[in-house]
N, C-alpha and C positions, 0 to 999 in steps of 0.2 A: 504494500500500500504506500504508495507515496505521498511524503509528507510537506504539512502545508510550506514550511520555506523551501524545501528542494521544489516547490513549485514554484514560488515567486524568484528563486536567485541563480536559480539552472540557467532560466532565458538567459537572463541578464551577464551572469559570468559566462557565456559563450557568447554574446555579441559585444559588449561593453565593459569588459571586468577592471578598466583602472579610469575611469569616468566617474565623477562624485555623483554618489548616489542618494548619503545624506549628510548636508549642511546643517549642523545645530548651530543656533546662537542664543548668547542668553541677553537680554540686551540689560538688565538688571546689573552688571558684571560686567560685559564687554567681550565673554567667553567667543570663540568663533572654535567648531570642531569638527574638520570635513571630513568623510569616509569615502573608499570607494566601494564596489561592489567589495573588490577581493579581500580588504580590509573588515566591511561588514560582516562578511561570511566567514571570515578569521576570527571575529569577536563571537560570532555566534557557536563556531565551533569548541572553543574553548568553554562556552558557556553549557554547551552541550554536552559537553566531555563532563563538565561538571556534574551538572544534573544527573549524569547515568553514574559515573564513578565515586563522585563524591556523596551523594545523598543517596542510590540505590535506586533512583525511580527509573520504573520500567515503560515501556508503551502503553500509554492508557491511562498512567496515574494523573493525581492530579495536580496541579502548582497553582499556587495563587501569584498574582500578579497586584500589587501594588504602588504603582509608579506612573510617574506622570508623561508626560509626549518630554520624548529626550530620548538623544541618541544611543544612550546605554539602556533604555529600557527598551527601544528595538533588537538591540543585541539579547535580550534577556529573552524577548517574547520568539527570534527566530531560535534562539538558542533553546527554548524548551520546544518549542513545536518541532524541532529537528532529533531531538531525544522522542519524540512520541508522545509527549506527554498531554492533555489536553488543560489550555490556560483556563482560569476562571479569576474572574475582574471582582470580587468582593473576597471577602475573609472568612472562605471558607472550613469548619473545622475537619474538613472531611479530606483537606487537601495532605497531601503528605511532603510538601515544603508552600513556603513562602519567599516571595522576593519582594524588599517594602523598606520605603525610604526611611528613617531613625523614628520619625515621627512618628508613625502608625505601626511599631512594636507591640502597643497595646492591645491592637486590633488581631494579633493572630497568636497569643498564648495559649487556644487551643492546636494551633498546628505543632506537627512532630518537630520539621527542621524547618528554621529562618534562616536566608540569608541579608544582611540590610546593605544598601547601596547609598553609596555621599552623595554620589553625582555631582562629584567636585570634577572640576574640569582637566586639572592634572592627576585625578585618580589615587588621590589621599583617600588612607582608609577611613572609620567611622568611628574616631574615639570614643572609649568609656563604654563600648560594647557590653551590655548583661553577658553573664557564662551560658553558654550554649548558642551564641547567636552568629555565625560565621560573616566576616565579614567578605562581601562579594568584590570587591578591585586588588585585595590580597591573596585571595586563593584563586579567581580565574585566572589572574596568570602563570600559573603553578599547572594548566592542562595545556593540551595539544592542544594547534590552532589549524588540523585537518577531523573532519568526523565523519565515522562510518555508521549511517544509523543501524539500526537493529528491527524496526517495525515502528506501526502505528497504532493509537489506539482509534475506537470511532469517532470521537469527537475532539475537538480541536481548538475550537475556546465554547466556552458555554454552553456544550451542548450540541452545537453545531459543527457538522462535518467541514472536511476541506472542501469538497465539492459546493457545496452551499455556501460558504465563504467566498469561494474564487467568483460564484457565480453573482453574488453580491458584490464583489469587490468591481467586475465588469460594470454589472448596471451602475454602480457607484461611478464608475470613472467616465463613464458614456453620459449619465447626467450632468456632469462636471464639466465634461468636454477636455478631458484629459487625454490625450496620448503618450506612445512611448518617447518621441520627442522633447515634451514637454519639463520645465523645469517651475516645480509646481513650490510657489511659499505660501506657507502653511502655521496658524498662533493653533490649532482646533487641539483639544484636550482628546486623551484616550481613555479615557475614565469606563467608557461604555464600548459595549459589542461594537453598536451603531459607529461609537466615534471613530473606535480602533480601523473601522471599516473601511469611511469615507476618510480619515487621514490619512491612514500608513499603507492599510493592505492594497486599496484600489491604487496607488500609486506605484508603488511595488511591483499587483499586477499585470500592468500594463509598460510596464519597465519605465517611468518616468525619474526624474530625478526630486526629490527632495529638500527645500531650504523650512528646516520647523525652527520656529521662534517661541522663547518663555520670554516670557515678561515683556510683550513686545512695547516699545516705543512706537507710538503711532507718528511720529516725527523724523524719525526714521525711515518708513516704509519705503518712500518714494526715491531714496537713495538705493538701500537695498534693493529692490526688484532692479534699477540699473547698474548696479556691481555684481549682483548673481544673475545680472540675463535672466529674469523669471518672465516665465510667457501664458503661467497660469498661478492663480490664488484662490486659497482655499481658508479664509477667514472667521476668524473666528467668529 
């Protein structure tokens, strides 16, 4: 069964693999952090490797997702979907890990393993970590950055297949008016199925490229879309 990111990063690393794929910026900050395909799929791999080696989840299981639209939390979500595992977007007790930024620790005391993410921009860990709580920019670099999956489960975030996903993620990008051309900037949160849909996968999908913005300056924009060549917007 093939799995939801070997379907969104197959196309794309066979026609495009050192092309930026995602531009984060934080405009709160000033952060700028571009990816290409092959880098993405190196970040997810490793995240992958994780998932299956370090925490034991198999195809099927479940991971909770906790984290906001940011480049590292793409790497988390292709990195679990590439283990098999299928994501779930609240704090599930049923999950057998979590990935969740320092703040919302509280939220998953029922799950087995945590891992928390800084989402600092140079990849400092998560000081004053509780025992038992693995931090996630110090141990994924500790796996391989190639992955061999192993299988899938049936669902894939929520409940919902990858087939149902991809198919979604098209009509998402045909509404939008997206194509694989396209360099799409993007403030929209991934909080939801919905949002993860129409921000991340439909663009991915359709092999587009990427510019997501936290904390966007609305004073900025009009600069940006002329320094990243953006030729489509997906606003918050």
């Amino acid at each position: 069964m093939t799995t939801l990111t070997a379907a969104l990063l197959d196309p794309i690393l066979a026609s495009d693999p050192a092309g930026p794929r995602i531009t984060w910026y934080d405009d709160a900050t000033g952060a700028r952090i571009e990816l290409s395909a092959i880098t993405l799929a190196n970040w997810a791999a490793k995240t992958a490797n994780m998932i299956r080696d370090e925490f034991g989840i198999l195809p099927g299981g479940r991971v909770s997702v906790l984290l906001p639209a940011h480049w590292q939390s793409a790497a988390v979500l292709l990195g679990a979907w590439w283990a098999g595992a299928e994501v779930v977007l609240d704090a599930d007790p049923d999950a057998e890990l979590a990935l969740v930024t320092p703040d919302r620790l509280d939220e998953v005391d029922d799950v087995a393993e945590v891992a928390a993410l800084s989402l600092d921009a140079f990849g400092r860990p998560v000081p004053d970590l509780p025992p038992g709580v693995t931090d996630y920019a110090t141990n994924v670099r500790l796996h391989g950055d190639q992955f061999r999956p192993s299988g899938a489960g049936d669902a894939a975030l929520d409940g919902r297949t990858v087939a149902d996903l991809l198919a979604a993620a098209q009509e998402s990008a045909s509404r939008s008016g997206i194509t694989g051309t396209d360099r799409v900037l993007s403030s929209r949160d991934w909080t939801t199925v919905d949002e993860l849909v129409d921000g991340l996968i439909s663009v991915l999908s359709v092999g587009a490229s990427l510019v997501q913005v936290s904390n966007p300056d609305r004073a900025a924009i009009g600069r940006r879309v002329e320094s990243e060549k953006i030729t489509a917007r997906l606003d918050a």
